[in-house]
N, C-alpha and C positions, 0 to 999 in steps of 0.2 A: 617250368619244364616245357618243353618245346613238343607241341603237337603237330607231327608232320599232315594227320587229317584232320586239322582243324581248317575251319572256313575263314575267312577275313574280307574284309571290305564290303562291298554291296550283297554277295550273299550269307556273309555272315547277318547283317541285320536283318533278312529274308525271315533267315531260319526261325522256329518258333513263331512267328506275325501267324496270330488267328484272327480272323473276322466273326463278332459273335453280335447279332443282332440287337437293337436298342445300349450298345455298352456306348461308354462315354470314352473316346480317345481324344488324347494330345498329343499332336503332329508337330513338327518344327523342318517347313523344306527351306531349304537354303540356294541361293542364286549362284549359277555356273560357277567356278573358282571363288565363289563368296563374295563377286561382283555386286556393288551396290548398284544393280538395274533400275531398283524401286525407290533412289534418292529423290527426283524430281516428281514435284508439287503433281507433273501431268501423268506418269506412270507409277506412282501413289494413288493417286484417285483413281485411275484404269482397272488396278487392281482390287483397291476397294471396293466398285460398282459391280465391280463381278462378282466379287464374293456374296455380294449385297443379293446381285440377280440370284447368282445360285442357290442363296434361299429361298430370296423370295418364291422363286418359281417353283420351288420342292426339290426343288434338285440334291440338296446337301442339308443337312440338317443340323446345321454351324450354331452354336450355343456362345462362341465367343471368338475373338478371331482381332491380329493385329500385323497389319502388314508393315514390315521395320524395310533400311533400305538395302539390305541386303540378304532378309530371310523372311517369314512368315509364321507365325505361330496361330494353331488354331486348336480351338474346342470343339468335335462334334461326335456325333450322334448317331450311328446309324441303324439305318433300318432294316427288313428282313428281303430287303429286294439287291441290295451292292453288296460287295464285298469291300474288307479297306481298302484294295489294292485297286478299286475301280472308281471309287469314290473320292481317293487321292489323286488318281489319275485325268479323271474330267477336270478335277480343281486345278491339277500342273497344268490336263489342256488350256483351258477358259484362259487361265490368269494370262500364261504364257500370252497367247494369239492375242488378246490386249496390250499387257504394256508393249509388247514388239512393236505392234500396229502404233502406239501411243509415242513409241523411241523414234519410228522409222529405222527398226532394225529387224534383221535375222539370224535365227541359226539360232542354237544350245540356249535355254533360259535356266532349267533347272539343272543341279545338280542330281546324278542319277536316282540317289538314295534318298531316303528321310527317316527321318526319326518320329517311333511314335510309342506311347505306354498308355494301356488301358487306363483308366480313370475308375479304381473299385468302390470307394466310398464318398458318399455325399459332402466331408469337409474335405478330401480329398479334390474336388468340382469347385469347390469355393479356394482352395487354393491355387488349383490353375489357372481362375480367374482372376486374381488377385495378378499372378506372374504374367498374365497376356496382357492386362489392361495397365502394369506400373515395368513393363518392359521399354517401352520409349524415356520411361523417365531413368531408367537403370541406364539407360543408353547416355542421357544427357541431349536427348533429343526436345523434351519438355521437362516443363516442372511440378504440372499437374495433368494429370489424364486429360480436361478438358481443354488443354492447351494442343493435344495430337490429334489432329484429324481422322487418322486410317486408324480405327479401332473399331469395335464395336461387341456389344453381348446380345444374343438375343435369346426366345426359348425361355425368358424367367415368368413366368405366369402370362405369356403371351408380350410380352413388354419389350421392347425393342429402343434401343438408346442412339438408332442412326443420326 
């Protein structure tokens, strides 16, 4: 049945997003028109490194994360200081202002929207990570995870597989 006050498009996926501190989200943003930006070996690794910075630094609190060449998928974490919406945001910033700089290009990188769903239980976490780390090979990008460079988990007992 057709709802004349229903929402659709970028504030329908708005609607409902709560940010609730220490919960575990899976994000999936996706490049301009679903542009593969993130094909090449140099704007792959751009993106990578940043991600890589962003935790290092505390910035983001990324448990797993896989840059594909035309979208990104990540596991994180936050904490009682961001909201999603700001923590998603620094990640669009950062990534974006790399690969561009890395393309020698400008203008729109991401698409407006993203997609994300809380993460409520702990084999629920072990399944996201299964889907981000054998996402390249669903692709037919690789054949086995250590064959794709732009992955990574971190956040497992401090372990870190960069």
């Amino acid at each position: 049945m057709f709802n004349p006050n229903a929402q659709s498009g970028h504030a329908a996926l708005r609607k409902g997003r709560h940010s609730r501190p220490y919960q575990h989200y899976f994000i999936t943003v996706c490049c301009t028109q679903r542009n593969a930006l993130m094909a090449s070996d140099g704007a792959a690794k751009a993106a990578a490194m940043t991600l890589h910075k962003l935790h290092a630094d505390g910035h983001l609190n990324l448990l797993a994360w896989v840059v594909m060449p035309d979208h990104l998928h990540v596991l994180l974490q936050l904490d009682e200081s961001k909201s999603l919406a700001v923590a998603v945001g620094r990640m669009h910033s950062c990534i974006a202002k790399a690969v561009n700089k890395s393309l020698g290009r400008v203008g729109t990188f991401w698409q407006q929207a993203y997609y994300e769903s809380a993460v409520r239980h702990e084999g629920d976490t072990t399944r996201v990570i299964r889907y981000i780390v054998n996402n390249p090979i669903k692709a037919g990008l690789a054949e086995t995870p250590g064959n794709y460079p732009y992955w990574n988990i971190t956040g497992w007992n401090g372990v870190s597989f960069w």
